[in-house]
C-alpha positions in Angstrom: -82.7 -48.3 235.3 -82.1 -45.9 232.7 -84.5 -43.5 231.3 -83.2 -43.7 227.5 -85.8 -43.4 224.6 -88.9 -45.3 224.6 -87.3 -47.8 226.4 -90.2 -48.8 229.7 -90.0 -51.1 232.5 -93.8 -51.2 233.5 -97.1 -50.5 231.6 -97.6 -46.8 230.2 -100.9 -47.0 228.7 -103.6 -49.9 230.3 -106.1 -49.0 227.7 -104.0 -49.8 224.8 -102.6 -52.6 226.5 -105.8 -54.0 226.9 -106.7 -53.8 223.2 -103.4 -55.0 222.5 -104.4 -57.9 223.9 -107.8 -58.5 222.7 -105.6 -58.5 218.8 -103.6 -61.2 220.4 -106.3 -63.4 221.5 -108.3 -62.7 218.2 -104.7 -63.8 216.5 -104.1 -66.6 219.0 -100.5 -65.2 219.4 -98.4 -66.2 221.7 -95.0 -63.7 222.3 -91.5 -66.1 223.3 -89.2 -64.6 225.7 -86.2 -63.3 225.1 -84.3 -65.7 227.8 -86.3 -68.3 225.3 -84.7 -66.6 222.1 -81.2 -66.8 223.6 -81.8 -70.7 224.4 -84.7 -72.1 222.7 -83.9 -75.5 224.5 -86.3 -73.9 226.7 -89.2 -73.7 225.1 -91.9 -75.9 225.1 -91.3 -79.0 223.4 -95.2 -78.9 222.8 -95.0 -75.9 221.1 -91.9 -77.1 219.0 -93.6 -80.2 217.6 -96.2 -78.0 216.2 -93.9 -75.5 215.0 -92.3 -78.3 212.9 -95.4 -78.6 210.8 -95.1 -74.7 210.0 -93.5 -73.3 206.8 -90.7 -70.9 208.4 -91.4 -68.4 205.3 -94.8 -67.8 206.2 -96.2 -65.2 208.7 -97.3 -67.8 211.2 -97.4 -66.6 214.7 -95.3 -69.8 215.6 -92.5 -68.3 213.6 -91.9 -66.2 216.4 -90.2 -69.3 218.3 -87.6 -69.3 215.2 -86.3 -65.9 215.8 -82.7 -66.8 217.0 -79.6 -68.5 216.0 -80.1 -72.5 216.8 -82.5 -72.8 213.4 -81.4 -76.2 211.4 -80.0 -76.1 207.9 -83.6 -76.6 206.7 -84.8 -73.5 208.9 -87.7 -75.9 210.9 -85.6 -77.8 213.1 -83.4 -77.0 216.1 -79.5 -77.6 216.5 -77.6 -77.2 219.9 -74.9 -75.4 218.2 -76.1 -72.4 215.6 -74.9 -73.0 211.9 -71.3 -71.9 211.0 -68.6 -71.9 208.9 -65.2 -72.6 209.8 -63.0 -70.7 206.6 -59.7 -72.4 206.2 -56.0 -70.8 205.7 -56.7 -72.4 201.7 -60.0 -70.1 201.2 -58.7 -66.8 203.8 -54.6 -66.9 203.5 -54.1 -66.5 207.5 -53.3 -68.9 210.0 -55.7 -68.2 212.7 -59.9 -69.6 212.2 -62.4 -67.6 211.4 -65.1 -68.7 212.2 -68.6 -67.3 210.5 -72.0 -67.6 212.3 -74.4 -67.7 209.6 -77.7 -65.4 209.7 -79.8 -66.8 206.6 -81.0 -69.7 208.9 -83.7 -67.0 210.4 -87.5 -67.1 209.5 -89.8 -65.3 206.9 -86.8 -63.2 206.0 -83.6 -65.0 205.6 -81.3 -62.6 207.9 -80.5 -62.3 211.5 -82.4 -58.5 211.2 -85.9 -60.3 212.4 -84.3 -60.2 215.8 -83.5 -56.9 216.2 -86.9 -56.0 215.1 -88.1 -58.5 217.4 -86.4 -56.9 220.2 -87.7 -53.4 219.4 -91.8 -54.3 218.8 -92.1 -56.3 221.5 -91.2 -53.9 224.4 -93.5 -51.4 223.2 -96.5 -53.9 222.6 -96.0 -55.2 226.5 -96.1 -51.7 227.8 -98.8 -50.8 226.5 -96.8 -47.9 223.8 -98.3 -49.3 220.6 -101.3 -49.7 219.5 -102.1 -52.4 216.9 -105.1 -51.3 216.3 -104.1 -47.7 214.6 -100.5 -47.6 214.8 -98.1 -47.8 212.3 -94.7 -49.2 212.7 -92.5 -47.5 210.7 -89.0 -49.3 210.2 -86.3 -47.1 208.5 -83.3 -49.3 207.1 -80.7 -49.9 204.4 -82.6 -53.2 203.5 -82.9 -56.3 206.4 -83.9 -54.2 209.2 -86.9 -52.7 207.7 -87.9 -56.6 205.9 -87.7 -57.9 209.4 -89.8 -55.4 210.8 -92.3 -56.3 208.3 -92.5 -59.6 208.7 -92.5 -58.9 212.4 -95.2 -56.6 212.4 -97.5 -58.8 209.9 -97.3 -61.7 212.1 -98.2 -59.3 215.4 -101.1 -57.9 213.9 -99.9 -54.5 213.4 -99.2 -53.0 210.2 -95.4 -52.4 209.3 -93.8 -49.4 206.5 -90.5 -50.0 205.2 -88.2 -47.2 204.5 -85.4 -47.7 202.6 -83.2 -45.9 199.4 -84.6 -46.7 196.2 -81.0 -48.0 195.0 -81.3 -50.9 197.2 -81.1 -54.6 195.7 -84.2 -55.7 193.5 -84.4 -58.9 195.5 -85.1 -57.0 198.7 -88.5 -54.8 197.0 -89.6 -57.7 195.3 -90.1 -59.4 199.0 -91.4 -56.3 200.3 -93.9 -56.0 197.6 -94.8 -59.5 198.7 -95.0 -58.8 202.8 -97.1 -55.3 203.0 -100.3 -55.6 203.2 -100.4 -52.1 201.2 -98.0 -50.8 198.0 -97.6 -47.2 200.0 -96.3 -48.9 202.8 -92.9 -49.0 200.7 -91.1 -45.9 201.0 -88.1 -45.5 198.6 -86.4 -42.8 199.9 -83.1 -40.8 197.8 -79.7 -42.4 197.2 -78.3 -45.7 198.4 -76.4 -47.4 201.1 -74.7 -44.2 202.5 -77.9 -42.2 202.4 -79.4 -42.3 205.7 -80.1 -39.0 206.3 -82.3 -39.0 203.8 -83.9 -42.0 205.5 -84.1 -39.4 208.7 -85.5 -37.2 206.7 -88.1 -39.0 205.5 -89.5 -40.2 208.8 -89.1 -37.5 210.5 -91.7 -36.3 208.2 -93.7 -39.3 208.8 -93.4 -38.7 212.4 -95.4 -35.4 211.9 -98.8 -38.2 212.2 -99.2 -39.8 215.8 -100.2 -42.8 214.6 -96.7 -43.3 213.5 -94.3 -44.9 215.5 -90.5 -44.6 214.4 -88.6 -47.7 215.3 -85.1 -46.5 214.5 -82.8 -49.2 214.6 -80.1 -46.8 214.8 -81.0 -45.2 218.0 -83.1 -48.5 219.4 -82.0 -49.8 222.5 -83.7 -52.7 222.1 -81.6 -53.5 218.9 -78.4 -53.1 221.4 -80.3 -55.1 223.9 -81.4 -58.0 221.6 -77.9 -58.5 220.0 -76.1 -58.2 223.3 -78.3 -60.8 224.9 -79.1 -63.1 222.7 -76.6 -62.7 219.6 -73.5 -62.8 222.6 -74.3 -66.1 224.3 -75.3 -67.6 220.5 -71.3 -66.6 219.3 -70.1 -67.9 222.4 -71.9 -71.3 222.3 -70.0 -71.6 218.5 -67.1 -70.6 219.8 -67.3 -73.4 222.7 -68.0 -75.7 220.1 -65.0 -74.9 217.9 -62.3 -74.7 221.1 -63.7 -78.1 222.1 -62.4 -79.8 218.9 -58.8 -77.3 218.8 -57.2 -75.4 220.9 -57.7 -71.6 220.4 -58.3 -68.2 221.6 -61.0 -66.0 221.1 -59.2 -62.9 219.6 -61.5 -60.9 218.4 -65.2 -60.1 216.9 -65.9 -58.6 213.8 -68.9 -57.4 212.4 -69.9 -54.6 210.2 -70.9 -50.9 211.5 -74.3 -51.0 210.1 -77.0 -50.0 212.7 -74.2 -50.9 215.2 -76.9 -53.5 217.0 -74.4 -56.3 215.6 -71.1 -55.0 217.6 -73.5 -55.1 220.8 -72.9 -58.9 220.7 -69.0 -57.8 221.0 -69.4 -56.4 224.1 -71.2 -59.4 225.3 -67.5 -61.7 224.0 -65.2 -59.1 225.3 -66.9 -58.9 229.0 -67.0 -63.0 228.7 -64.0 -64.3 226.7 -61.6 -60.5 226.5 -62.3 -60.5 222.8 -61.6 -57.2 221.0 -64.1 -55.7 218.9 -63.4 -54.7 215.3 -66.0 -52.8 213.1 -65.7 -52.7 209.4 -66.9 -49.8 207.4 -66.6 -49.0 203.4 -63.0 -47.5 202.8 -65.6 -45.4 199.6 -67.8 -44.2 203.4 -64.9 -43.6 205.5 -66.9 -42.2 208.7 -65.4 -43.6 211.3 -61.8 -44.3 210.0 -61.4 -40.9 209.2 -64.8 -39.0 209.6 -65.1 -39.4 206.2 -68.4 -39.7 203.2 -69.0 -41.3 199.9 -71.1 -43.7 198.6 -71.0 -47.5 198.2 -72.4 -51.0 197.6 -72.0 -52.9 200.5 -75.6 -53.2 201.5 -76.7 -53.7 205.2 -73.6 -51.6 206.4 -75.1 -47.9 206.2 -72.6 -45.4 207.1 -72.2 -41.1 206.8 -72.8 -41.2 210.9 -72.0 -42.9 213.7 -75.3 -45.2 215.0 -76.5 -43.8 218.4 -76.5 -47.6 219.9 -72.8 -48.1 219.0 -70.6 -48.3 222.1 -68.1 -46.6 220.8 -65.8 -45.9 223.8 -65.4 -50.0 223.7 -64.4 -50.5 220.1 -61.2 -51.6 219.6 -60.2 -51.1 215.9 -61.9 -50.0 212.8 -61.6 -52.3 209.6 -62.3 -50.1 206.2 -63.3 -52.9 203.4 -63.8 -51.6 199.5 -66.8 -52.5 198.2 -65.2 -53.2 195.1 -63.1 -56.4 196.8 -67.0 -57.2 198.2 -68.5 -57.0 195.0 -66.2 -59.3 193.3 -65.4 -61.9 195.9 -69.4 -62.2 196.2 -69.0 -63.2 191.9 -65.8 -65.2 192.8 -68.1 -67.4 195.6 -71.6 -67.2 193.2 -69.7 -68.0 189.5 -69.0 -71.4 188.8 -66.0 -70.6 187.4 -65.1 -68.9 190.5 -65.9 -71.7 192.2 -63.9 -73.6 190.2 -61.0 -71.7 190.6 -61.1 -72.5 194.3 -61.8 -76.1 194.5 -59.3 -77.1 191.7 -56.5 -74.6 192.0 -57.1 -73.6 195.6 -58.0 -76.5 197.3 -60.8 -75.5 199.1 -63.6 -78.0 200.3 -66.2 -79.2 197.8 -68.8 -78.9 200.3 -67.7 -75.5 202.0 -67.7 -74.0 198.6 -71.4 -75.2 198.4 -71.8 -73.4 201.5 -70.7 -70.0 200.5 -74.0 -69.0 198.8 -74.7 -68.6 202.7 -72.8 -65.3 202.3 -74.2 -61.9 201.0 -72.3 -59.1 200.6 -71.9 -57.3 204.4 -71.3 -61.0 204.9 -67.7 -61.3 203.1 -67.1 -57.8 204.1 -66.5 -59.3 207.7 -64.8 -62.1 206.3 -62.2 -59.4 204.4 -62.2 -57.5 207.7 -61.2 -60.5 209.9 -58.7 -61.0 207.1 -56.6 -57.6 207.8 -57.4 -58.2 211.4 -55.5 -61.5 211.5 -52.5 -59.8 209.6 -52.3 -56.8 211.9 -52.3 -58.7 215.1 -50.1 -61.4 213.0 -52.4 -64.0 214.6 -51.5 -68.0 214.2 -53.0 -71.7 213.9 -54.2 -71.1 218.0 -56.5 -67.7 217.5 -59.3 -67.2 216.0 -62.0 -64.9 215.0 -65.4 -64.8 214.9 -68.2 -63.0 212.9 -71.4 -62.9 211.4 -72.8 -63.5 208.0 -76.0 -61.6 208.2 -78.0 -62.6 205.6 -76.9 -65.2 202.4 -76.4 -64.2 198.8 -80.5 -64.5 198.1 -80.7 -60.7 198.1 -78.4 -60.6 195.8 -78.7 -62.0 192.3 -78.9 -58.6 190.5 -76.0 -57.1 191.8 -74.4 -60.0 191.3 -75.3 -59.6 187.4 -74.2 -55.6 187.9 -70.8 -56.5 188.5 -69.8 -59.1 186.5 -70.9 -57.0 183.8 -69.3 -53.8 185.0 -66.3 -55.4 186.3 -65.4 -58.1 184.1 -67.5 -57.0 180.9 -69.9 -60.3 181.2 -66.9 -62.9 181.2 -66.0 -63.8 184.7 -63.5 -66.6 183.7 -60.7 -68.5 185.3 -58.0 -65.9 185.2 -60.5 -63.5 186.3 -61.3 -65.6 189.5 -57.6 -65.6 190.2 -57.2 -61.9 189.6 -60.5 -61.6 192.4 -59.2 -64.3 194.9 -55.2 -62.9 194.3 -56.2 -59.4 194.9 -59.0 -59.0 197.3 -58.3 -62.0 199.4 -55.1 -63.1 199.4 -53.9 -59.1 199.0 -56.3 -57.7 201.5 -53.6 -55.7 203.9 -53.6 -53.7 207.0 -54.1 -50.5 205.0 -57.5 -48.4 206.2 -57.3 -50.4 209.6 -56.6 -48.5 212.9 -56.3 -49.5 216.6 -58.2 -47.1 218.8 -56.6 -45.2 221.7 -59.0 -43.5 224.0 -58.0 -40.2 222.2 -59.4 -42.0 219.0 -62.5 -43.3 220.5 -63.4 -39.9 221.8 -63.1 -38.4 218.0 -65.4 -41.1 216.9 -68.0 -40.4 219.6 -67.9 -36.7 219.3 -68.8 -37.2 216.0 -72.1 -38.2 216.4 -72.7 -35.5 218.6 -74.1 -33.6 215.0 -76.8 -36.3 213.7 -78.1 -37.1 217.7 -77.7 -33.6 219.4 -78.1 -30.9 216.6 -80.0 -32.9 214.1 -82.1 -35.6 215.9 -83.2 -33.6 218.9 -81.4 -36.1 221.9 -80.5 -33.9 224.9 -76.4 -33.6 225.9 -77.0 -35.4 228.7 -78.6 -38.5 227.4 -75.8 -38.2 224.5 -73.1 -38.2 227.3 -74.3 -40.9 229.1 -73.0 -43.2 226.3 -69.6 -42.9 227.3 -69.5 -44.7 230.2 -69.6 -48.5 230.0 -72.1 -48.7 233.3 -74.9 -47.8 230.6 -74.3 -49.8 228.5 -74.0 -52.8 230.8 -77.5 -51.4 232.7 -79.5 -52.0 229.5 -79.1 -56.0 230.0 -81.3 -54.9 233.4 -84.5 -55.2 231.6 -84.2 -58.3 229.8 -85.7 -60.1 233.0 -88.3 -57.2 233.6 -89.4 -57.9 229.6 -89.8 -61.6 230.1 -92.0 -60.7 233.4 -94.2 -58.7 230.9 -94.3 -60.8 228.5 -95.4 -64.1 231.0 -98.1 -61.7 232.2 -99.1 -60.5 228.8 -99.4 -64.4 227.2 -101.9 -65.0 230.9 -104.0 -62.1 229.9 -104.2 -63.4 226.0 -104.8 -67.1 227.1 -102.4 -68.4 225.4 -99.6 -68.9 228.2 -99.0 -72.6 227.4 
């Protein structure tokens, strides 16, 4: 297997892996697998009637069972199919089906985030490379990663500091202030979306104390790992349902840049179904369209570098979305004018309007980039596309206020609905959207050679490893080698059934 970051196939350190475990039994925690995450038909049906008695917004150590896609609407219960949308050609003016795999049915925090943080704890506490007992995990994000690692590390016993720019969304402090078990464990770092390097900079400061531990979702594999693994199948089982009732073609994935642990679930539908991947950036942050840098509002999509766990040399296009057609279609789908607008002039479903509070903003900006997608490839009634809306419009609610008022001066009426839906939905065109040839792909990956190589201290020969697709397809290897551990870590706590 490959030797990449902390990334360990056996236990490194007994003695912390035995107190480790003595937190677990103290905690009665039991750890799911990740084959169990990807289909929690099989877990325990014991264990899921007492889970049903659980509040799924509390940091219950049965909440752990929840991380994955098959939640209910109501967030306790299971479904066979995860919760979706399927957007008309009255709500997206295209032909083809997009189809939107929603991310707010998740526990504790409301967005699919808790799984990559999930994915990159776990490892380490199995191994015997954290220590609960003094260790801090630190979780730099632009908002859901570093939540989910909170609420991840709260339930686990460990303690958990979120690091995130201080121009982030009210909503997302405000449940911060109410997870840490400590004020200073909010770090508010420069800037907003686009400013990750001061995020870098910031724990790389932190990193100066050993009992810090840096889980990067950037540069985790287990981020890749988790998303590829469990996200994939969880897309594809939606997509199975959807082709069972018409007939159509998988034609694509889209999903946001962000930490790039997302697009790892692409990979997963293009090996499987030949989908082609499509990641969608800020046009205001144009890194990867055209190694550009600015600053933006579509929060949760982080840009000004190219993620070390994005598989760049299997992306297929890039999708650059304005986070001013974002911000307003978020206002059109929240207003009830807006709303309005659509059902009675549009057409559109009473109760899929209902459902569109079930998209935040990185949410419609895949919906926008499967919209110019569809247009370029000129796709029809028998394609269809498939994305992800990470989190709802919960985390929201101020910038929502922000930008009617900037926007629309405080009166977001009927004609301004139809300005919003005319422009940024119906007008959203193939501009800022390229189709990569290898020579393409190669610029985008030698980007990154500046934030990993020269800036983050990864040698040239771990960065160059990334370009071959054999890597990337290794890291699925210790999936079953995790769920060994864990099986033998949940015998050692007791609490194996």
């Amino acid at each position: 297997m490959h030797e990449v970051n902390e990334l360990a196939d056996s236990v490194v350190d007994e003695a912390i892996l035995g107190r480790t475990i003595e937190r677990f039994r103290e905690l009665a925690i039991r750890l799911p697998k990740l084959a169990e995450l990807a289909d929690p038909a099989t877990i325990d049906d014991m264990l899921y009637r007492r889970l049903a008695e659980v509040d799924p917004d509390t940091a219950h150590p049965l909440n752990l069972f929840r991380v994955h896609w098959f939640n209910g609407a109501d967030r306790k219960g299971r479904d066979e199919v995860p919760g979706h949308l399927l957007l008309p050609a009255e709500l997206t003016g295209v032909e083809a089906s997009i189809i939107v795999v929603l991310g707010d049915r998740f526990p504790m925090i409301q967005a699919h985030k808790v799984l990559a943080a999930y994915g990159c704890l776990v490892p380490r506490l199995i191994t015997g490379q954290f220590d609960p007992t003094h260790h801090r995990a630190i979780w730099p994000s632009t908002g859901n990663y570093c939540r989910g690692g909170v609420a991840i590390s709260r339930i686990l016993g460990c303690r958990g500091v979120a690091v995130l720019p201080q121009g982030m969304s009210r909503e997302r402090f405000e449940w911060l202030e109410r997870w840490v078990t400590d004020p200073g464990d909010i770090i508010r770092t420069p800037g907003t979306e686009s400013n990750v390097k001061e995020i870098y900079d910031a724990c790389a400061g932190l990193a100066r104390e050993p009992d810090n531990v840096i889980l990067n979702q950037f540069n985790e594999f287990g981020n890749y790992i988790a998303h590829r693994t469990m996200t994939g199948p969880a897309l594809e089982r939606v997509f199975d349902s959807v082709r069972s009732e018409r007939r159509v073609r998988l034609r694509g994935f889209v999903s946001a840049s962000g930490s790039a642990g997302t697009l790892a679930a692409g990979d997963y539908l293009k090996q499987r179904l030949g989908a082609a991947i499509c990641a969608v950036e800020a046009v205001e942050c144009p890194t990867l369209l055209y190694n550009g840098f600015g600053e933006h509002n579509i929060q949760g999509i982080g840009d000004k570098h190219v993620p070390y766990i994005h598989n760049v040399m299997n992306t297929d296009f890039i999708a650059g979305v304005s986070d001013r057609a974002t911000d307003g279609v978020a206002l059109l789908f929240s207003n009830e004018q807006g709303r309005a607008y659509l059902r009675d002039r549009k057409g559109v479903a009473s109760g899929l309007i209902d459902n569109l509070r079930h998209l935040g903003l990185s949410s419609i900006a895949n919906i926008i980039g499967a919209i110019k997608l569809a247009k370029y490839l000129k796709l029809g009634s028998g394609d269809a596309l498939i994305t992800v809306a990470t989190d709802g419009a919960a985390m929201y609610g101020t910038e929502f206020s922000i930008t009617k008022k900037k926007q629309f001066a405080d009166n977001f009426d009927n004609l301004a609905a139809a300005e919003v839906f005319g422009q940024h939905i119906l007008g959203a065109a193939t501009d800022h959207l390229i189709e990569l040839t290898l020579r393409e792909r190669e610029r985008i990956f030698n980007l990154g050679y500046y934030t990993w190589v020269e800036q983050q201290g990864v040698s040239l020969a771990e960065f160059e490893a990334r370009r071959q697709q054999s890597f990337w397809d290794g890291l699925s290897d210790y999936v079953p080698v995790w769920d060994g551990l864990i099986d033998a870590f949940n015998k050692r706590v007791g609490n194996a059934g």
